[in-house]
C-alpha positions in Angstrom: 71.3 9.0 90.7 72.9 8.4 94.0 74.7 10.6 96.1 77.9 8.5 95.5 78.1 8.0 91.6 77.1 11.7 91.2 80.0 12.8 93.4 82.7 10.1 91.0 81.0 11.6 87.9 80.6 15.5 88.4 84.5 15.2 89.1 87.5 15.1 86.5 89.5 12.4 86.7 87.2 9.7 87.0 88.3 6.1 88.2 87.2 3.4 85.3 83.2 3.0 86.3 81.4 -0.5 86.6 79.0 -0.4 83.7 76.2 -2.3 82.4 76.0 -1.7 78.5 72.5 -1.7 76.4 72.0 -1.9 72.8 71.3 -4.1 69.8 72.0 -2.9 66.9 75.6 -2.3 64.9 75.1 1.4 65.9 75.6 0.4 69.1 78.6 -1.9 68.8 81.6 1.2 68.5 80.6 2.9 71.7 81.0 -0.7 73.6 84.6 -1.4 72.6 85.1 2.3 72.9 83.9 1.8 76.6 86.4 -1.5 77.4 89.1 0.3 75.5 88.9 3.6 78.0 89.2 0.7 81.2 85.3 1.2 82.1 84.4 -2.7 83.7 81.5 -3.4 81.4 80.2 -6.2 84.1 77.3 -7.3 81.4 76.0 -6.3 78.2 72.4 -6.5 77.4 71.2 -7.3 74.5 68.4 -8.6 71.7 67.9 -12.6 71.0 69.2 -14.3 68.7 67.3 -14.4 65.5 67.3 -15.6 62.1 69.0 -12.5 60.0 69.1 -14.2 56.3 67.1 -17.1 54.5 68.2 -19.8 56.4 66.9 -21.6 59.6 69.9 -20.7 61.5 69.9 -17.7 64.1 73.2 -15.3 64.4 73.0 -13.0 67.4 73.0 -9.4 67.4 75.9 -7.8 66.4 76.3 -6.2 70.2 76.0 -9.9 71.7 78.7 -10.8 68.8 80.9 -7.8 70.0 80.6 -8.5 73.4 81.4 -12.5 73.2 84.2 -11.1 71.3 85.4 -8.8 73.8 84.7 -11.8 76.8 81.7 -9.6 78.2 78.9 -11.5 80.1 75.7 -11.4 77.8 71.8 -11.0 78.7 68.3 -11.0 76.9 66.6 -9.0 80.5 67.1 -5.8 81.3 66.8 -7.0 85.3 70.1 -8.9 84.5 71.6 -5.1 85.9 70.5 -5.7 89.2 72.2 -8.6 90.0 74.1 -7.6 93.1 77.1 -9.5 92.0 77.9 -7.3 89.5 78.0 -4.3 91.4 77.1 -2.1 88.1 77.1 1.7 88.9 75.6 2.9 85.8 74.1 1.8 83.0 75.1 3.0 79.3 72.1 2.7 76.8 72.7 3.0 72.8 69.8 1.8 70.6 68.7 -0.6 72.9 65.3 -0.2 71.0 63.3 -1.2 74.2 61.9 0.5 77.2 63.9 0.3 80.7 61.0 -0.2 83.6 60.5 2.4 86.3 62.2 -0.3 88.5 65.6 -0.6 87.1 65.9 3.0 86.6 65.4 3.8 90.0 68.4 0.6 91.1 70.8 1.5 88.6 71.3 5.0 87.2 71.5 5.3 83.3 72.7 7.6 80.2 71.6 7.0 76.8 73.5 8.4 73.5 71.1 9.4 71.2 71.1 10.1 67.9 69.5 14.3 67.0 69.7 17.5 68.6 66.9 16.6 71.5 64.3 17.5 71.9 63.8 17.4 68.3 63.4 13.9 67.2 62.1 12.1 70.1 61.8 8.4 69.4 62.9 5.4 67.2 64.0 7.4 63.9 65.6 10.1 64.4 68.2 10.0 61.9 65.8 8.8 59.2 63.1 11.5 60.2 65.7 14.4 59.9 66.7 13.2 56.4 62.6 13.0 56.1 62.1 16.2 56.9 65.2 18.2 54.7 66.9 19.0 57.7 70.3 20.5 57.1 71.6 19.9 60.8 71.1 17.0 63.2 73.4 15.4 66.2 73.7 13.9 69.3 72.6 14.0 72.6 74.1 12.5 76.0 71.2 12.8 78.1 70.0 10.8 81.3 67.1 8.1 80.8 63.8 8.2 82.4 61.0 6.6 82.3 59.5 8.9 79.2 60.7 8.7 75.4 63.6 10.3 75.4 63.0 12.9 77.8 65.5 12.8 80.5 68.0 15.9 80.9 70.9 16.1 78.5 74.8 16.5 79.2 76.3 17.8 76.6 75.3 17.6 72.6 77.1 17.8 69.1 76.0 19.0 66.2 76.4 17.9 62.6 75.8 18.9 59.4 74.0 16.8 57.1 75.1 16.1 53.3 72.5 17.3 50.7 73.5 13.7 49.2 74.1 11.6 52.4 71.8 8.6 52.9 71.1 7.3 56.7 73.3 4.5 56.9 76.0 7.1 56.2 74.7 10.2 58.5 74.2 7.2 61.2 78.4 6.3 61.1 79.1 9.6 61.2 76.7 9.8 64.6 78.1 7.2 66.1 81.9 8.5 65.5 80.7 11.6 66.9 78.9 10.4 69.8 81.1 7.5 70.9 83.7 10.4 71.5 81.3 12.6 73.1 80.6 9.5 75.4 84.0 8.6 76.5 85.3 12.3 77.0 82.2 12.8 78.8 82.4 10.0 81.3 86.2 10.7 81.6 85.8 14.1 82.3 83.0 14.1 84.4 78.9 14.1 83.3 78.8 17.0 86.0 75.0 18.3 86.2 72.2 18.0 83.2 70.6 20.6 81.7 66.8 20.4 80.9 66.0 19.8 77.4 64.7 23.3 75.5 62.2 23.7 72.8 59.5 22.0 70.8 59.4 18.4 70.9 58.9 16.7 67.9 59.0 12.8 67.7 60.4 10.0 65.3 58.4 7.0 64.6 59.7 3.7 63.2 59.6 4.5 58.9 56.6 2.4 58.2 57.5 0.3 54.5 54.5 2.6 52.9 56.5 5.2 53.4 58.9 4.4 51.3 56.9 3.9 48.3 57.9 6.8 46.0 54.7 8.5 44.5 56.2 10.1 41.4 53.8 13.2 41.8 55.7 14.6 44.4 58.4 16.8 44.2 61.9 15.5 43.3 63.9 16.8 46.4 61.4 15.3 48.4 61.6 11.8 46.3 65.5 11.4 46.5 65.3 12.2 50.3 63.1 8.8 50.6 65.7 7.2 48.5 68.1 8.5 50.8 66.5 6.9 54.2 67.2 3.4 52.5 64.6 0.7 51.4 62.8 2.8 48.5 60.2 1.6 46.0 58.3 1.5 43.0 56.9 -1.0 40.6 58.0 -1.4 37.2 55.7 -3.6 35.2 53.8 -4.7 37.8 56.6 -5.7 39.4 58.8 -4.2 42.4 62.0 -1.8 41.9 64.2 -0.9 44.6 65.8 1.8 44.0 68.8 2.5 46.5 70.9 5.7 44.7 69.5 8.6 43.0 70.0 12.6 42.5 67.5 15.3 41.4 68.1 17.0 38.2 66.7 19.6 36.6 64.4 18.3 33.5 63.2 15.0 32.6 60.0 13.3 30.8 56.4 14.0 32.6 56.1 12.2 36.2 56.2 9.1 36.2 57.8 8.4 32.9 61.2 7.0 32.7 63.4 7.8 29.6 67.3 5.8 29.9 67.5 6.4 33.9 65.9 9.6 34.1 62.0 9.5 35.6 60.1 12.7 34.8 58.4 14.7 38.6 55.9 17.6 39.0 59.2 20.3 39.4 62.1 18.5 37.6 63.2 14.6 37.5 64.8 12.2 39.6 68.0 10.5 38.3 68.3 6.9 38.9 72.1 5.1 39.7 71.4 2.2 41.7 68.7 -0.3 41.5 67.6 -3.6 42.7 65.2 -5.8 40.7 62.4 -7.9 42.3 64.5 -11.0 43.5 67.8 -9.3 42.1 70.8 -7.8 44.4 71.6 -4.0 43.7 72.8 -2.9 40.0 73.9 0.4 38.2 70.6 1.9 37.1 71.9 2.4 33.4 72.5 -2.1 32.9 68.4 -2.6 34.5 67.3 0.1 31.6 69.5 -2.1 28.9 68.2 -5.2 30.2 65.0 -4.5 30.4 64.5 -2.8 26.7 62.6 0.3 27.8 59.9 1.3 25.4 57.9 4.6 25.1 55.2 5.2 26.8 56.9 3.0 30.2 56.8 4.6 33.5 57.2 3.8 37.1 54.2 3.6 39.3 
C-alpha cells in the first residue's frame, strides 16, 4: 500500500476515496451502493460476463454489472481495467469477485476484500455454506487486505455472528452482507489504520460439489437437515429426483430411509420434510407431494 493512501486511510475523517469495485454475485451488490451512497468515486466496477441465467438463449448480466449500469458506474470483464491511469483508482474493494487478482495489479493498486467467516477459519469459496457444514454455531466477517494467497492477507477489523440452529445459507449470507457492508463503510470512513495478522488454524472452504448434497439417509438427522440447509439438497424418490429445500429434525420416525406422510425415518431420529421440489416441478409444501403421490408402505427415499 503506498505511503500516500496509507497516510488518507489510517486517519479519521477520510476524504471520499477513488475506488475500483470487484464482485459478481448479488452478495456483492449491497456493499456497492453502500460505497456510492457514503460519496466513495467508484471509477469502475469489475465484474463477470454476461451469461445465460434461465432456459432461454438470452444472456442477463450479473447482478453487480446490473447494479452498477443502474447506478451509471463504468463496467469491465478484466481485472487490468484498474490500472487505467485515467481513472486514478486508489484502492480497490473486492466482494465475491470469485476470481484471483494477479500479483501485478496487486502490487499497482492496493486492495481490501470483505469476506464472509471469522478468518482464518474458512479460507476459500464457501465459507458460509462450510460453516453451516460443519454445525458451527458462530461465523462472521472479515475486512482484511488481499494478497496474492487465498484469503490470506492481514485483517482490519472482524464481526461475529451467531448462526440460527434453523437458518439456511441464503439467509446466514444476507445477514453477512448487512453486517459486513457496515463494517466496510465505518471502516473506510473511520480509517482502515494498520492490519493485524490473521491467528490460528486455517481451515479452507471449497466450492459444495452437487454429490454433496445428496442426502444418504444413514446418517445422522442433524447432520441431514444441515445439507438441506446449504440449499440444493437431494434424494430420489422412485427412481426419480426430489429436492428437498425445508426440513427439521425430530425425534422418532420409521427406519432410515423410510418415509411415512412427511416424516423419513434416520439412524438417531427422523428428518421432517416441509418443502419439496419434484423432478421438473417448482418448490411445494412437503405434505401436497406425499397426497399426490399416494405413498404406500414399504416406500422410502434413496
Amino acid at each position: 500500500m503506498s505511503g500516500r493512501l496509507a497516510c488518507r486511510l489510517g486517519s479519521s475523517g477520510l476524504t471520499p476515496l477513488r475506488l475500483a469495485f470487484l464482485g459478481s454475485p448479488e452478495a456483492a451488490v449491497a456493499p456497492l451502493r453502500a460505497l456510492v451512497e457514503a460519496g466513495h468515486e467508484v471509477r469502475v466496477v469489475v465484474s463477470g460476463a454476461d451469461r445465460r441465467r434461465g432456459r432461454g438463449r438470452a444472456t442477463s448480466p450479473t447482478p453487480v454489472k446490473a447494479a452498477a449500469l443502474e447506478l451509471g458506474l463504468p463496467v469491465a470483464e478484466r481485472v487490468d481495467a484498474v490500472l487505467d491511469p485515467v481513472l486514478d483508482v486508489e484502492l480497490g474493494v473486492v466482494v465475491a469477485y470469485g476470481l484471483l487478482v494477479r500479483p501485478h495489479v496487486l502490487a499497482a493498486v492496493p486492495m481490501i476484500n470483505l469476506h464472509f467467516s471469522l478468518l482464518p477459519r474458512w479460507r476459500g469459496a464457501a465459507p458460509v455454506e462450510r460453516a453451516i457444514l460443519a454445525g458451527d454455531a458462530v461465523t462472521g466477517v472479515c475486512l482484511m487486505q488481499l494478497e496474492e494467497g487465498l484469503d490470506t492477507g492481514p485483517v482490519y477489523g472482524c464481526e461475529r455472528v451467531a448462526i440460527g440452529n434453523d437458518e439456511t445459507a441464503d439467509e446466514l449470507r444476507a445477514r453477512l452482507v448487512s453486517v459486513g457492508t457496515d463494517l466496510l463503510v465505518r471502516s473506510l470512513g473511520d480509517g482502515l489504520g494498520a492490519p493485524n495478522a490473521q491467528q490460528g488454524e486455517p481451515t479452507y472452504a471449497a466450492k459444495v460439489d452437487p454429490s454433496e448434497l445428496r442426502l444418504d439417509w444413514s446418517r445422522p438427522a442433524v447432520e441431514l437437515q444441515r445439507i438441506v440447509r446449504v440449499g440444493r439438497a437431494w434424494t430420489t424418490f422412485r427412481g426419480t429426483r426430489l429436492g428437498v429445500d425445508r426440513a427439521r429434525v425430530v425425534a422418532s420416525g420409521p427406519a432410515p430411509g423410510a418415509v411415512e406422510g412427511t416424516v423419513v425415518g434416520t439412524p438417531d431420529g427422523a428428518l421432517e420434510l416441509l418443502e419439496v421440489r419434484p423432478e421438473g416441478r417448482r418448490t411445494m409444501a412437503a405434505a401436497d407431494w406425499a397426497r399426490g403421490v399416494r405413498l404406500q408402505a414399504g416406500d422410502a427415499l434413496e
